[in-house]
Each structure stands twice: as structure tokens, then as C-alpha cells.
C-alpha positions in Angstrom: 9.9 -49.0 26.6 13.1 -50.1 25.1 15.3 -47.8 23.6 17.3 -50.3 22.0 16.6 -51.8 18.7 18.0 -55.5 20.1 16.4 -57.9 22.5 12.8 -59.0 22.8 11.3 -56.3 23.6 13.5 -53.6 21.7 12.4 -51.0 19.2 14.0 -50.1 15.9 15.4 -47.0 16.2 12.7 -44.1 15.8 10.2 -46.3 16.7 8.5 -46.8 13.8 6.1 -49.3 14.6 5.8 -52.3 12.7 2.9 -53.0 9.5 1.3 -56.6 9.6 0.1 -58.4 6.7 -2.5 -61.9 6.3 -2.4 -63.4 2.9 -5.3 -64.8 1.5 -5.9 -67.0 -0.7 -7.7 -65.0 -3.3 -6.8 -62.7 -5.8 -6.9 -59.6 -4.9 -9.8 -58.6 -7.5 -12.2 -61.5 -6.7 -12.2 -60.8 -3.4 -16.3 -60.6 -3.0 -17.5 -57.8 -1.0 -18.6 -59.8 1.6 -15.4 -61.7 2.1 -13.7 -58.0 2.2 -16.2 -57.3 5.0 -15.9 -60.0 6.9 -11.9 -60.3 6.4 -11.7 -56.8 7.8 -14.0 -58.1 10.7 -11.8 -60.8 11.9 -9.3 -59.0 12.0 -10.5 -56.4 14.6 -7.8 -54.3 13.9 -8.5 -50.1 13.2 -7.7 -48.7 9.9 -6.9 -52.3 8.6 -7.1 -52.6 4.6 -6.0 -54.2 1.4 -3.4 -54.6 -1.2 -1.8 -57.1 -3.2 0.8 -59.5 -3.0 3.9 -60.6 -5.0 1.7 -62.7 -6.4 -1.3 -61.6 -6.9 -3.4 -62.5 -3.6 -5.2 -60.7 -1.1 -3.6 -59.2 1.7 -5.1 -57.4 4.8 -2.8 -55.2 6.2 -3.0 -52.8 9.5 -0.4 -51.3 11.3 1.3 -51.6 15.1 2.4 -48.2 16.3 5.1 -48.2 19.0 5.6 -51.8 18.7 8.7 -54.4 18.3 9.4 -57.4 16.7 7.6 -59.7 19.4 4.8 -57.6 20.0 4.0 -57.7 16.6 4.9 -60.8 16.2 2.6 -62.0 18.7 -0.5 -59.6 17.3 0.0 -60.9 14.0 0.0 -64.8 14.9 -3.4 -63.8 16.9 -4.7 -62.4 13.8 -3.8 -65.2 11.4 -5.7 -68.3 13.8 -8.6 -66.3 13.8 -8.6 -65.5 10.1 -7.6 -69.7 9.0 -10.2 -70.8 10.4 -12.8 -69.4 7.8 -9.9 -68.8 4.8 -7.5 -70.2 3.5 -4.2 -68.3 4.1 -1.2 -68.1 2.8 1.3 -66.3 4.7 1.7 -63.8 7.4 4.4 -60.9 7.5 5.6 -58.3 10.1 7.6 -55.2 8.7 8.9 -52.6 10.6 6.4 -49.7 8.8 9.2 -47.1 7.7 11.0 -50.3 5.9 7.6 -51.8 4.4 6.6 -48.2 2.9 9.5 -48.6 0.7 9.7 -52.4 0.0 6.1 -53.6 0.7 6.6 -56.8 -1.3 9.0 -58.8 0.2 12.3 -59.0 -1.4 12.7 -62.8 -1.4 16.2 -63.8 -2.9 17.0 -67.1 -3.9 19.0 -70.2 -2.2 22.3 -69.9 -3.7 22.8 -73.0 -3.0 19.7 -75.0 -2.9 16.7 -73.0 -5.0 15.0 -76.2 -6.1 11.3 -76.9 -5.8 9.9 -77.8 -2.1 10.4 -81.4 -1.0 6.6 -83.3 -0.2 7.4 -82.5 3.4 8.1 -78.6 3.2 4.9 -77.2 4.3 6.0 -73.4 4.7 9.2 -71.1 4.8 9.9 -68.8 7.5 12.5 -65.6 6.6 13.6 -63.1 8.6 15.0 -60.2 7.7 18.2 -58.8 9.6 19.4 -55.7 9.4 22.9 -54.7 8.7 23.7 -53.0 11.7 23.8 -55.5 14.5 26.1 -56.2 17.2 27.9 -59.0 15.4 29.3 -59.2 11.7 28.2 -60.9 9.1 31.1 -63.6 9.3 29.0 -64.9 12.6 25.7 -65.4 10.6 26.4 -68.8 10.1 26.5 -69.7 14.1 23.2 -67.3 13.8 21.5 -69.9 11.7 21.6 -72.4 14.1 19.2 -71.2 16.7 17.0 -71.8 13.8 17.4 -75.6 14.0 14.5 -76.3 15.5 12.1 -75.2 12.7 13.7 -77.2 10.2 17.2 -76.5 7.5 18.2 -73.1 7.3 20.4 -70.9 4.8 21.1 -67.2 4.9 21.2 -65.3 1.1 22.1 -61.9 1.1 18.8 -58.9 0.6 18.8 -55.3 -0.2 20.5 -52.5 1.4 23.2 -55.2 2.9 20.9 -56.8 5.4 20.3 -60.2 5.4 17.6 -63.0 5.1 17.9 -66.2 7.2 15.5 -68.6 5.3 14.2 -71.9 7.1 12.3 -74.2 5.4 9.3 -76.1 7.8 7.2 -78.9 8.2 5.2 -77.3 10.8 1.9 -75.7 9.2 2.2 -71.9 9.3 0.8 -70.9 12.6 3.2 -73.5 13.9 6.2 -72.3 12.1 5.3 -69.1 13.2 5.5 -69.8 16.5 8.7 -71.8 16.8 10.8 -69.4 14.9 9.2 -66.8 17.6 10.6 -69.0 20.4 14.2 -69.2 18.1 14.3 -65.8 17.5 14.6 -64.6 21.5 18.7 -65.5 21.2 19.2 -64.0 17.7 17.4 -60.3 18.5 19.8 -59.7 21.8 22.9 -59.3 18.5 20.8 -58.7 15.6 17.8 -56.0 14.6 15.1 -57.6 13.1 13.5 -56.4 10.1 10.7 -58.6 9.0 9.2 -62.3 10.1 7.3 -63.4 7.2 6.0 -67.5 7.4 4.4 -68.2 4.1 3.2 -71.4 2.6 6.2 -72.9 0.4 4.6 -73.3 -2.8 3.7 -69.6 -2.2 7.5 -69.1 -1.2 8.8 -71.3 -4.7 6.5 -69.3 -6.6 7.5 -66.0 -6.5 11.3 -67.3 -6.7 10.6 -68.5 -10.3 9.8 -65.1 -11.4 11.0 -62.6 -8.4 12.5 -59.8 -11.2 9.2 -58.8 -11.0 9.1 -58.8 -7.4 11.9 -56.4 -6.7 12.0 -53.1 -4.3 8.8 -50.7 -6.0 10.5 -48.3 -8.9 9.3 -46.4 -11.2 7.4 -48.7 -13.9 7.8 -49.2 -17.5 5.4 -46.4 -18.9 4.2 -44.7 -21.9 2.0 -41.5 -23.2 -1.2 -42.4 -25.0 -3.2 -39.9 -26.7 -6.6 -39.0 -24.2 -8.9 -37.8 -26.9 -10.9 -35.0 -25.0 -10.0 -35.9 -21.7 -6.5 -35.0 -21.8 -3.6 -37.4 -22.4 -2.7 -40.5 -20.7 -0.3 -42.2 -19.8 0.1 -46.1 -19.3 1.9 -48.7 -17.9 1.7 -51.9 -20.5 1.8 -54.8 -17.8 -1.4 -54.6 -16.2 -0.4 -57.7 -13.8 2.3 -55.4 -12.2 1.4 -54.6 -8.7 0.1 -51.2 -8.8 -2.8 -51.1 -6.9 -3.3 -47.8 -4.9 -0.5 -46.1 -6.3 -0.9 -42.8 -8.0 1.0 -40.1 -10.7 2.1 -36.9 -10.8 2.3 -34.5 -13.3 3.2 -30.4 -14.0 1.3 -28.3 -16.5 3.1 -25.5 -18.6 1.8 -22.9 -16.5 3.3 -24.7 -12.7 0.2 -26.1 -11.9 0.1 -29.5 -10.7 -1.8 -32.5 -10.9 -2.4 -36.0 -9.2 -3.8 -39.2 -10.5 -4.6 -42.4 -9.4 -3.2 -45.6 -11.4 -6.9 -47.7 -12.5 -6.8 -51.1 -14.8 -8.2 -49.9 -18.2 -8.0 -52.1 -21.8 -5.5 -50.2 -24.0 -4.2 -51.1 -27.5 -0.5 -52.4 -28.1 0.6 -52.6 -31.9 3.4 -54.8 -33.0 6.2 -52.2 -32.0 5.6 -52.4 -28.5 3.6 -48.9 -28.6 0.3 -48.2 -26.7 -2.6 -46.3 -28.2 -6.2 -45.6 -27.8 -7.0 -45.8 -31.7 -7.7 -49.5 -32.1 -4.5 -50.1 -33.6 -3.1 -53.7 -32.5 -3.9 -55.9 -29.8 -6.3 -54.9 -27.2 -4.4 -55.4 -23.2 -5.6 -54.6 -20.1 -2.9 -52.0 -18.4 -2.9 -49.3 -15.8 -3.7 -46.1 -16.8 -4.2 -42.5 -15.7 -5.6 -39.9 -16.9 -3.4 -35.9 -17.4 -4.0 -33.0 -18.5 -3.4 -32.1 -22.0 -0.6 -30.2 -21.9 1.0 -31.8 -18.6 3.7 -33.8 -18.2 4.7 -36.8 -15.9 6.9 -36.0 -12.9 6.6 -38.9 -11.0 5.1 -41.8 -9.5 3.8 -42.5 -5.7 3.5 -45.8 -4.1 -0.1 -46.3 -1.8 2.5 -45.5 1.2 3.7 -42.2 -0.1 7.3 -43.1 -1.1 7.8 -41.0 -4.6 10.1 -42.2 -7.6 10.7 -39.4 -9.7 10.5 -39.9 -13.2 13.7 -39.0 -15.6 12.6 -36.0 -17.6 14.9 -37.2 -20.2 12.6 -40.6 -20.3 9.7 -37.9 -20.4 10.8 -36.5 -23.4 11.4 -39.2 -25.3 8.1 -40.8 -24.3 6.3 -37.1 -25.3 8.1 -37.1 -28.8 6.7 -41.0 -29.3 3.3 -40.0 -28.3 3.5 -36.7 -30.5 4.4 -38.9 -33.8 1.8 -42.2 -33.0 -1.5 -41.5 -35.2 -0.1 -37.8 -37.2 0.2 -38.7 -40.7 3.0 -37.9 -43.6 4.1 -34.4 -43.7 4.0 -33.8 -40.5 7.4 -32.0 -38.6 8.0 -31.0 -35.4 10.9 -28.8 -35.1 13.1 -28.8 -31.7 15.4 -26.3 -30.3 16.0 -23.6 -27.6 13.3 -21.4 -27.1 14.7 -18.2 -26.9 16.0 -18.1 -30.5 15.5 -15.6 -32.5 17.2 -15.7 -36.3 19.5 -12.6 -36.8 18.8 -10.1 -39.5 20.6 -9.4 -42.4 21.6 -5.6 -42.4 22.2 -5.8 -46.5 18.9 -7.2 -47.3 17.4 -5.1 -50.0 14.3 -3.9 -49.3 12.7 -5.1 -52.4 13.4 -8.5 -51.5 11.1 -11.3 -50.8 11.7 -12.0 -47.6 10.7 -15.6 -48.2 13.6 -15.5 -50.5 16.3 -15.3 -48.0 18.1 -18.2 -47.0 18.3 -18.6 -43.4 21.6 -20.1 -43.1 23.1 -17.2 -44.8 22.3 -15.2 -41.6 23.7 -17.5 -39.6 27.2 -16.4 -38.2 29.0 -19.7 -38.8 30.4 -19.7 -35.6 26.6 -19.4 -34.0 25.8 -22.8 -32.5 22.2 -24.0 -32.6 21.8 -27.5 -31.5 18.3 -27.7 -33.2 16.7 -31.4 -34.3 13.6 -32.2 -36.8 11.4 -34.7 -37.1 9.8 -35.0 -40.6 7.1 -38.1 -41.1 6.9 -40.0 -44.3 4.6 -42.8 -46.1 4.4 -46.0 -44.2 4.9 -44.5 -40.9 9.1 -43.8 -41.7 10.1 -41.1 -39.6 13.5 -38.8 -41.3 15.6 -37.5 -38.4 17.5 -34.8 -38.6 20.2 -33.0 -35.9 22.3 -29.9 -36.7 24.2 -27.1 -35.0 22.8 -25.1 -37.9 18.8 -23.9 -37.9 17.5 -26.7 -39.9 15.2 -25.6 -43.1 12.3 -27.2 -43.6 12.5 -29.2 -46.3 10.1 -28.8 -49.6 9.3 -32.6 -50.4 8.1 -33.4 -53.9 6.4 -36.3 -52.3 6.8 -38.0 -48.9 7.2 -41.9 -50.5 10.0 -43.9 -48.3 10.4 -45.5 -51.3 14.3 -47.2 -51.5 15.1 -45.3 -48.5 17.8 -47.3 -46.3 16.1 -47.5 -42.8 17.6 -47.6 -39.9 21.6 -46.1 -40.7 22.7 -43.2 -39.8 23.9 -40.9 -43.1 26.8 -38.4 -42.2 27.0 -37.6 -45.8 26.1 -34.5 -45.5 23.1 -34.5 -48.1 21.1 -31.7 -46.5 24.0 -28.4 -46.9 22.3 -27.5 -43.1 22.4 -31.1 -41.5 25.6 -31.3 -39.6 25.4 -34.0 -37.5 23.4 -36.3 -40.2 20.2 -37.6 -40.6 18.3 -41.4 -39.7 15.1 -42.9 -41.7 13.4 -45.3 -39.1 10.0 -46.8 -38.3 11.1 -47.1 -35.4 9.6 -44.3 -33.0 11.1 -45.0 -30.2 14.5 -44.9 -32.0 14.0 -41.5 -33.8 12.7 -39.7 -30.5 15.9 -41.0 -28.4 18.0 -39.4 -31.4 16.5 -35.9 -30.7 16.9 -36.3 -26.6 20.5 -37.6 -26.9 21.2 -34.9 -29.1 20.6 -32.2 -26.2 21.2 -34.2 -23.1 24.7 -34.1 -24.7 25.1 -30.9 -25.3 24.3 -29.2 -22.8 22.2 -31.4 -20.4 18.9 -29.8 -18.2 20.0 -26.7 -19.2 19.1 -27.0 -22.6 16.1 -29.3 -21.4 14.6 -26.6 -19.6 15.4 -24.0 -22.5 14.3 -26.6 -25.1 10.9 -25.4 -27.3 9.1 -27.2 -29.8 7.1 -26.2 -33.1 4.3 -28.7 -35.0 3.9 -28.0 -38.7 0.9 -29.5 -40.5 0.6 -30.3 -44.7 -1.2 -27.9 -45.9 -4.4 -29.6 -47.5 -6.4 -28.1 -50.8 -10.3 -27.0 -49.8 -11.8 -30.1 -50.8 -14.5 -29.9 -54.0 -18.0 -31.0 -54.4 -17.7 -32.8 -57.8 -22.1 -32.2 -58.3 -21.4 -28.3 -57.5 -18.6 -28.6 -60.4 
């Protein structure tokens, strides 16, 4: 064994082993069961399996323990003749494993210089991944590129995390490819660690280039709460062509306990704002979905490799206070603040006095600073915000019409005697619940998140009459 990351028979440093992956043709989800058995056949390899690529397709990947670039290399090329000759196939990829549970789609980047479509005589692009730390700099690249010259015109474009990507374009078919940038690639590992070989066929490679934002290093994705019904509450990513497959949540209860789910395709509605919901309301979309309980919230998200992205509890509480406001009806207000208020009481109060009577702001030291917020819903789904370092009353409403109200403009007026910071009239949900999270992230940040409690009032409604009993 090598214990050098360079040369041909070198290991990256902690021997990771290296993850290969044959794509197919096929979309992932019309794969047949009998292709997925058979796939899995040719391949011969233990613990091989599926995921999807940028794009969509098919891939089968296994892994190479205690392997190098050549090795693997070698394996994978194996692998793809076999498979070729009963599917069509796209590409083929090594990836040292500790790099490809973090990035498993490859992060192409474009030719800064030539990013055109593929002439008639490109029929596949080789890239290879090098990483930053190699025995020469980056200035020497260039002299790098051409031990490539004998699979076809080369570039280099710059990839994440500094390393580098030396991108040759081929008219050799892919096996072909493969194998002379194997051959070309003896001189360049001796100064250079390499990353990932991935030979994939060009339109493939021109593809994913037009639209590779969504092909970036795995994050967390754009997500939302949607009310569960009985089951609990869900939450949802809109895009349901994202590639999420196998990848799971994770989320805490009130009382510590946690909970895991795993991401599943499921049609959702979407209404004009942008805003998923189970209720019917808007355009039905097929997204990714998983199911929480009630009263749990989202901590994070887990790729099918393990690596975890944590999600922004600020984000979470926006994305609670949307879902909290989507299908409730005028009158209702939820009431934010810290948790371990209590109101003072008034020594002078006479005793004969309705204590309903007694204005809370007058026993409110006026140096005592509350950062409170309220969220009051009105006719024709208007939403009043209101922030204050005063305990905000709740307000008796003669009616809750939006009627003439100026949307979307924040008043500092100072209509309300106990609304110091103003207040905002929006349809926009999204809008009024970022208010109330700006409002404590600054003052006071995850301190006053963690200390942060909420109240839900209800209109009151009369018992309803049966007009025959009358």
C-alpha cells in the first residue's frame, strides 16, 4: 500500500476508498424492476444501489474500500463494458467516498472561455477533479493540461473548495475516453491528488451546464410547513424535480424528543403567493414531503450519505408563524414574547376594582423593556403586525374589514398608545412573519429565541340557533 496520496497507485490521505457510479439512461423513477434487478446483476458488485443524477437518470453506485484513483479507475471501466452492452449509458464517475458524501452530484463549472454547445464530433467529456493540495501550484496547471492532448482539447475552470477541474472534450466513445485519459493521467497523479474521473456523454455534459445552479454542492433546500391534518404537520420542499432521493429530516418535539423522516414525492397545493397547503387551495404540484409531529419542529436535513445541514432556527420560525396563519380565519392573534413574563401588580389597586378594568400599560414600569410582537388577522387574508417594547393589548375590533387600509408600509405613527416600534397591514405572510423574527433576532438574538413563547387567541363565536326550535 501507498501511503501517499500521488502516483498511480497512491491513496488519499485516510484512505477513504473511492465510490463509483454508471449512469443510465433512464430516469431514475422508470427504472422497471426488472431492469433494477438485472442492473444490479451486472454489476457484481456488494451493496451496490441507486440514486439519481444531476439530471435526473439512473445511477448504480457501489463503493471501493482501500482503493486509489487507478484501481478504481480500472473497476469502474470493467463495470461500465459490461453494463453498455445491454443499456444505454451515460457516463461513469469515480469519487473518492469521503468527498462524494458531501458533493455526490458532480460540481460541473462552466468553460470560461468556450461553454458553447458540443461540436458534431464531441462524443463525450472527460473531467477530473484535482485537489488543491498537490505538489505543484496552480500557476503550472496549464503545462498540466497537456498530458491531456491525447484525448482531445482541454481547459481547466476552477471547482469548489479551490481544487480544480481539467475538462477535455473527446471523440472517442466513453469507454474509450475513459481509457486514454487513464493512460494520460499516470504523469499528472505523480504532482497532483486526484479527486474524481468522471467520462460522460457530451450532450449529458452541455446539459447540466445550462442549468447547473441547480446542480450545486447538496444544502439545505427551499422548504416550507404545511398543516398535516391528524397526522401531524408537514413540511415540504416545493420543487419536487430537486434531487432528493433518500435523503431524510429531522426534527425536536417540545418535550426533547426527537424524530426522523424520510423525504417521499407527494402532490401538494401551491396558491398564487408561493405558499404550500394541503387544503386544496391553488395549484396542485408534486413536491417532497415528510411527515412531523404536531408539535415538532425542523432541525435539519440529512443527505442518503449522512452529511447533515442544519436548518436556521430563525428560517424555522418564520416558516412556523407562515404555517400558523395559512387557513385560520379573521380574528385570529397570536401574541409573541418571552416566556417567563409575568405582568407586575399594582400595589394601589383598590380592591373593588374590576380587574379587567386595569390598564396593563399602567403597570408597566416605563423603563421595563418587553420586546413583544402580535399578529392580528383581518378580512381578505390582511394580516396587521404589530412590534412594541411595551406588552401589547389586544385590540377590541369593531369589525375586522381591511377596508382602505394601506398595505404593505410600515406606520411609525404611533396610532396604537402601546405600539412603539409601529405596525404593517400585509397579505403577504411571508412578510408579516419575517417582521416578528427580525424583531427578536435583533434584540437579543438565540437568547430571546430560546426564551421566546407564543399565545393563540380565537373569536369568540355566539352558540349557533336552530331558527324551527325559535
Amino acid at each position: 500500500m501507498s501511503h501517499s496520496p500521488f502516483g498511480l497507485h497512491g491513496r488519499p490521505a485516510g484512505d477513504p476508498g473511492f465510490t463509483v457510479a454508471i449512469e443510465i439512461g433512464t430516469d431514475l423513477y422508470d427504472l422497471e424492476l426488472h431492469q433494477q434487478s438485472r442492473l444490479l446483476e451486472l454489476t457484481g458488485r456488494p451493496g451496490a444501489d441507486f440514486d439519481q443524477s444531476a439530471t435526473g437518470c439512473a445511477r448504480v453506485v457501489y463503493e471501493l474500500p482501500h482503493t486509489g484513483w487507478f484501481a478504481a479507475g480500472d473497476d469502474a471501466l470493467g463495470v461500465l463494458r459490461v453494463i453498455e452492452a445491454e443499456f444505454d449509458v451515460f457516463g461513469a464517475e469515480i469519487c473518492r467516498s469521503d468527498l462524494w458524501a458531501e458533493e455526490p452530484i458532480f460540481p460541473t463549472m462552466p468553460n470560461e472561455v468556450d461553454d458553447g454547445r458540443p461540436t458534431g464530433d464531441q462524443c463525450s467529456v472527460v473531467t477530473v477533479e484535482l485537489d488543491a493540495a498537490g505538489r505543484r501550484p496552480p500557476s503550472e496547471l496549464a503545462a498540466t493540461l497537456d498530458l491531456l492532448r491525447h484525448v482531445g482539447p482541454s481547459h481547466c475552470t476552477p471547482a469548489p473548495e479551490g481544487r480544480h477541474h481539467l475538462v477535455t472534450s473527446s471523440q472517442w466513445d466513453l469507454s474509450s475516453a475513459g481509457l486514454v485519459a487513464a493512460k494520460s493521467l499516470h504523469g499528472i497523479s505523480d504532482d497532483w491528488q486526484i479527486n474524481r474521473v468522471r467520462v460522460v456523454d457530451s450532450q449529458t455534459y452541455y446539459l447540466e451546464l445550462e442549468d447547473r445552479a441547480r446542480y450545486h454542492p447538496p444544502r439545505v433546500p427551499e422548504w416550507q410547513f404545511a398543516l398535516g391534518g391528524e397526522n401531524g404537520r408537514m413540511v415540504v420542499v416545493p420543487d419536487g424535480s430537486a434531487n432528493l432521493h433518500g435523503w431524510t429530516v429531522a426534527s425536536r418535539q417540545s418535550d426533547g424528543q426527537e424524530h426522523t423522516a424520510e423525504l417521499t414525492r407527494d402532490l401538494v397545493w401551491i396558491d398564487e403567493a408561493g405558499l404550500v397547503n394541503l387544503l386544496g387551495d391553488g395549484d396542485r404540484i408534486e413536491a417532497w414531503t415528510a411527515t412531523l409531529p404536531g408539535n415538532a419542529l425542523l432541525t435539519s436535513f440529512a443527505t442518503p450519505q449522512g452529511t447533515e445541514f442544519s436548518v436556521d432556527r430563525w428560517d424555522g420560525m418564520t416558516k412556523w408563524l407562515v404555517e400558523t396563519l395559512v387557513g385560520n380565519g379573521s380574528g385570529l392573534i397570536v401574541d409573541l414574547g418571552p416566556s417567563d413574563y409575568v405582568a407586575p401588580v399594582r400595589d394601589d389597586a383598590d380592591e373593588d376594582e374590576d380587574e379587567d378594568a386595569i390598564d396593563l400599560v399602567d403597570l408597566l414600569d416605563p423603563d421595563d423593556e418587553v420586546i413583544n410582537a402580535q399578529l392580528h388577522v383581518l378580512d381578505d387574508g390582511v394580516v396587521m403586525v404589530r412590534r412594541s417594547r411595551t406588552v401589547l393589548r389586544r385590540l377590541r375590533l369593531g369589525d375586522h374589514s381591511a377596508d382602505g387600509l394601506e398595505l404593505d408600509l410600515w406606520h411609525h405613527d404611533g396610532h396604537f398608545d402601546d405600539c412603539t416600534d409601529g405596525y404593517l397591514f400585509t397579505t403577504d405572510l411571508h412578510l408579516a412573519a419575517s417582521a416578528c423574527t427580525a424583531w427578536f433576532r435583533d434584540h437579543g438574538g438565540l437568547d430571546a429565541l430560546d426564551a421566546l413563547g407564543c399565545d393563540y387567541s380565537f373569536p369568540d363565536a355566539l352558540p349557533a340557533h336552530d331558527r324551527e326550535d325559535a
